[in-house]
N, C-alpha and C positions, 0 to 999 in steps of 0.2 A: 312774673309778667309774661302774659302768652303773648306773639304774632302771627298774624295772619299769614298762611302759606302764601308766597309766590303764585301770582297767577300765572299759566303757562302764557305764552306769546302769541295771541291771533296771528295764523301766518298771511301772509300776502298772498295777490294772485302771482303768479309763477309765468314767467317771461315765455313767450311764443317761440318755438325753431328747436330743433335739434341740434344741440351741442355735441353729442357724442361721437366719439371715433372710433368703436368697435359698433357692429349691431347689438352686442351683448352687454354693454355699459348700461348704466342708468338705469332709472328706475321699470323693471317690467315687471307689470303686475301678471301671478299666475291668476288669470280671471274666473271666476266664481261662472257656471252656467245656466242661462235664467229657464227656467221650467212653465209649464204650461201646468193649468192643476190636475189636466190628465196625464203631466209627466213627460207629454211633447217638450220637443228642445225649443223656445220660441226663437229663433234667427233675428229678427227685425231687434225684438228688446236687446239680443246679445251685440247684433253693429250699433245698434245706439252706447251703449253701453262701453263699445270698447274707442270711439269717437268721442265719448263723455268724460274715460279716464285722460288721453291724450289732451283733451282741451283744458286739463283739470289740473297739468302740471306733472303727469307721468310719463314716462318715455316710447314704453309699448307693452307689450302684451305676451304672454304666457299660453297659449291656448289648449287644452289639452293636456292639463297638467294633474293634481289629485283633485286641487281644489275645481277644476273641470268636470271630474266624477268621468273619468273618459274612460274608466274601468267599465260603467255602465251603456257605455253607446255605443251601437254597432257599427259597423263598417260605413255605410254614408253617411250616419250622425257625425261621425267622427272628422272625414274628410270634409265636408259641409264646415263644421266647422272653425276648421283653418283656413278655408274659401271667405268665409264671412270677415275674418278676421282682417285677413290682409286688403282686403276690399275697403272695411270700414277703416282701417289703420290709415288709407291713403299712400302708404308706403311698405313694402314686405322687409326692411331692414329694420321694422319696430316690432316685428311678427316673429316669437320663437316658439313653433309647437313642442309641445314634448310627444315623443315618440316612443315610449317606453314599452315593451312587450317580452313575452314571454321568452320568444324565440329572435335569436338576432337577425333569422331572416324577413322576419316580419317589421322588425323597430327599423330595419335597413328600406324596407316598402314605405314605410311611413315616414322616413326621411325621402326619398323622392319624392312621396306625395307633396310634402311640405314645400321641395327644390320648384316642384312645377307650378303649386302654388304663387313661388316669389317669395317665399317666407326669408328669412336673413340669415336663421339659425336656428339648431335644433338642443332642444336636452334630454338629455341620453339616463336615465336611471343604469343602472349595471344587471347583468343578468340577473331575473329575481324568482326564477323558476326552483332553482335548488341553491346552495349557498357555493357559490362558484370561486374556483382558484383563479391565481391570478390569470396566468397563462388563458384561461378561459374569460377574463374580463379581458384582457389585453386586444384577443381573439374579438369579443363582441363589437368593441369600441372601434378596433380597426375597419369592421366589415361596415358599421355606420358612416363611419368618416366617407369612406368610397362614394356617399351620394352625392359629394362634391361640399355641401354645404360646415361653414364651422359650428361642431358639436361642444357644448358644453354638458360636462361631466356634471351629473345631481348624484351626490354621497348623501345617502338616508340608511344607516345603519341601521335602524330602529327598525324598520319595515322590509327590508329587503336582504338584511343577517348578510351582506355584503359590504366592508369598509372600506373605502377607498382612504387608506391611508396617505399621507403626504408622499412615503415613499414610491405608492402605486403612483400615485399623481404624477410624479416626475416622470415615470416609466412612461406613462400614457400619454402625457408632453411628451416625452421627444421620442416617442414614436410618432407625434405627426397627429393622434388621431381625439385631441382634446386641445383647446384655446380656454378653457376656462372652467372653473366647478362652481358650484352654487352649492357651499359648506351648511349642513343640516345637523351635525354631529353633537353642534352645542356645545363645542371643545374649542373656546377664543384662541386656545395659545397655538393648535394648529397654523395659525393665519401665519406665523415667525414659520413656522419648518416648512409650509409650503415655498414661502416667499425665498428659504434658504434653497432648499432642493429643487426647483423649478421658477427659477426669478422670473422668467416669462408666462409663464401660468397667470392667469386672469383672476381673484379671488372674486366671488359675488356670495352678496351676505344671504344667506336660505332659509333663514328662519328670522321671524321678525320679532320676536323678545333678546336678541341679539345683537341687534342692528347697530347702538352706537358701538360696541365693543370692537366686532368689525370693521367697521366703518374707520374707526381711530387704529386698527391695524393694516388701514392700506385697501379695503374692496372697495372696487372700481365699478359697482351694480350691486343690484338688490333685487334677489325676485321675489315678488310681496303679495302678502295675502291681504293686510287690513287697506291697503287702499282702497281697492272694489269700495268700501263702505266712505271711506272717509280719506283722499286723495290728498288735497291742495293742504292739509296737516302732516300728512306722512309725506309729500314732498319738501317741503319745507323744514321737518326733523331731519330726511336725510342728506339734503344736500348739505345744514349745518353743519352735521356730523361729518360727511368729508371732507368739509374746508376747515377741520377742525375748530368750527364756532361755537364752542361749549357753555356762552354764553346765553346760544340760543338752544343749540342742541338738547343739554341737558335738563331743563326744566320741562321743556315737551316732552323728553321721553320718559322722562317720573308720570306725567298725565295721561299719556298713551299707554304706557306700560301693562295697567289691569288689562286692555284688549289686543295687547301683542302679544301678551302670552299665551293666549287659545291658540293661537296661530302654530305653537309645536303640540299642541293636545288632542286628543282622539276625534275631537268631538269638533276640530276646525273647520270645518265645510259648513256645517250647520253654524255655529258659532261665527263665522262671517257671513252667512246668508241672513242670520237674525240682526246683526247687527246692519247690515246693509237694509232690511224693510223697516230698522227704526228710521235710520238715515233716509228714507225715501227714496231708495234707490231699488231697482227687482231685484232681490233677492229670489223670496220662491221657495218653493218645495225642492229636498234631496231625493234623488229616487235611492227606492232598496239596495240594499239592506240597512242604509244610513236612516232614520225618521227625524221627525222637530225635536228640539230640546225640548223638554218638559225639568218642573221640579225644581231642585238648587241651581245644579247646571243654568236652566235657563235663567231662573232669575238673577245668578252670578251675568251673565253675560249681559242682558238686559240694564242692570243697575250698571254697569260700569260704560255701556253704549250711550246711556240715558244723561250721565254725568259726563262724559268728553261733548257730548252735543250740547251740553247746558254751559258748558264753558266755552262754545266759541268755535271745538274743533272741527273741521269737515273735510 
């Protein structure tokens, strides 16, 4: 005798105010950037946009992040668009740009820009220019902190061939120049050795095919890719997950899951921008060297955007 799966749980709409006590808590989506089809940034769809996520049940905002494509915008696209952000946020302690650059003395520029802004906080990638020792990340972190603002640490081994291991972590906690990391590494058990070596360290979950695992190890924030497309669902999986509701939690994220895992894949910028023009949201064009999904890829993505919206999720 077969049964019919569990249907996931239509989430509700998500209660108005900011509950959070760090600016780094909760839910901040790193926001996807909406493109003009000449590859202009459009400004107006991106404050709507980041006004749309906050009404929707998410905390704040990411700006400037990969899923930003902020590799590709020059110098006022750039600050422009942390201008816009905090504007449309109505508040800069929902506004964390990432600041990430070659050179420490530039990520250290772009955290003031971010200070003068009003932003609340910044996220700091580790030097990504050559594959840097510690002493040299220590050196980075610290000269960012200087812009007054609290820096959260983003560890992405995969891309940047620099690991902030738990132990660096602690190092770069109590030097003062880190309140929190946003864990990419896709190594859950990390979340026990941080919390041991750096009990005041902040965990935020970095990668969204991860989310409950984290989430049931104690991170206190999540910076997320699939909301842009589908919010008031991904609010709702996560706050389950850290009130440990597994009642709720878990069957969402069996349903979610096909489209959280683009979210660590090459191909996630695109893979949330397509899945946000099904959702009718702008998505948009990537500028170069990134193009549209074509082929399996896209149809994998497609199919699995096309069945969480036919169930309900958004």
């Amino acid at each position: 005798m077969t049964h019919a799966p569990t249907p996931a749980p239509v989430p509700t709409p998500m209660p108005g105010g900011d509950t959070r006590t760090r600016p780094w808590h909760g839910i901040m989506v790193a926001t996807t950037l909406p493109l003009r089809e000449d590859l202009s940034v459009d400004y107006d769809a991106y404050a709507e946009h980041v006004a749309w996520l906050i009404a929707n049940g998410c905390d704040g905002v990411v700006p400037n992040g990969s899923l930003g494509e902020y590799q590709t915008l020059d110098h006022e696209e750039r600050a422009r668009v942390v201008r816009t952000a905090v504007e449309a946020a109505g508040d800069g302690a929902r506004v964390m740009p990432g600041v990430a650059a070659y050179g420490s003395a530039e990520a250290r520029r772009w955290a003031d820009q971010a200070a003068e802004a009003g932003a609340g906080s910044v996220l700091l990638l580790p030097p990504n220019a050559f594959r840097a020792d510690e002493q040299t990340v220590r050196a980075h972190y610290a000269e960012v902190a200087r812009a007054g603002l609290p820096v959260v640490a983003y560890n992405n081994p995969y891309d940047t061939k620099v690991d902030l291991t738990p132990a660096l972590l602690a190092r770069l906690h109590g030097d003062g120049s880190i309140v929190a990391v946003k864990e990419f590494s896709g190594d859950v058990r990390r979340a026990y050795e941080i919390a041991e070596l750096a009990p005041g360290l902040d965990l935020l979950i970095g990668a969204d095919d991860v989310l409950l695992e984290l989430a049931l190890a104690g991170a206190v924030g999540w910076i997320a890719g699939y909301p842009n497309a589908i919010p008031r669902s991904c609010a709702t999986l996560y706050r389950a997950a850290v009130a440990g509701d597994l009642a709720t939690a878990l069957p969402l994220y069996k349903s979610l899951h096909p489209l959280l895992r683009w979210d660590s894949k090459t191909e996630f910028v695109q893979a949330i921008k397509l899945s946000m023009d099904l959702a009718g949201r702008p998505g948009g064009p990537t500028r170069p060297p990134r193009f549209p999904l074509t082929g399996e890829t896209g149809a994998s993505v497609r199919a699995a955007t096309e069945k969480a919206l036919a169930e309900g999720l958004n």
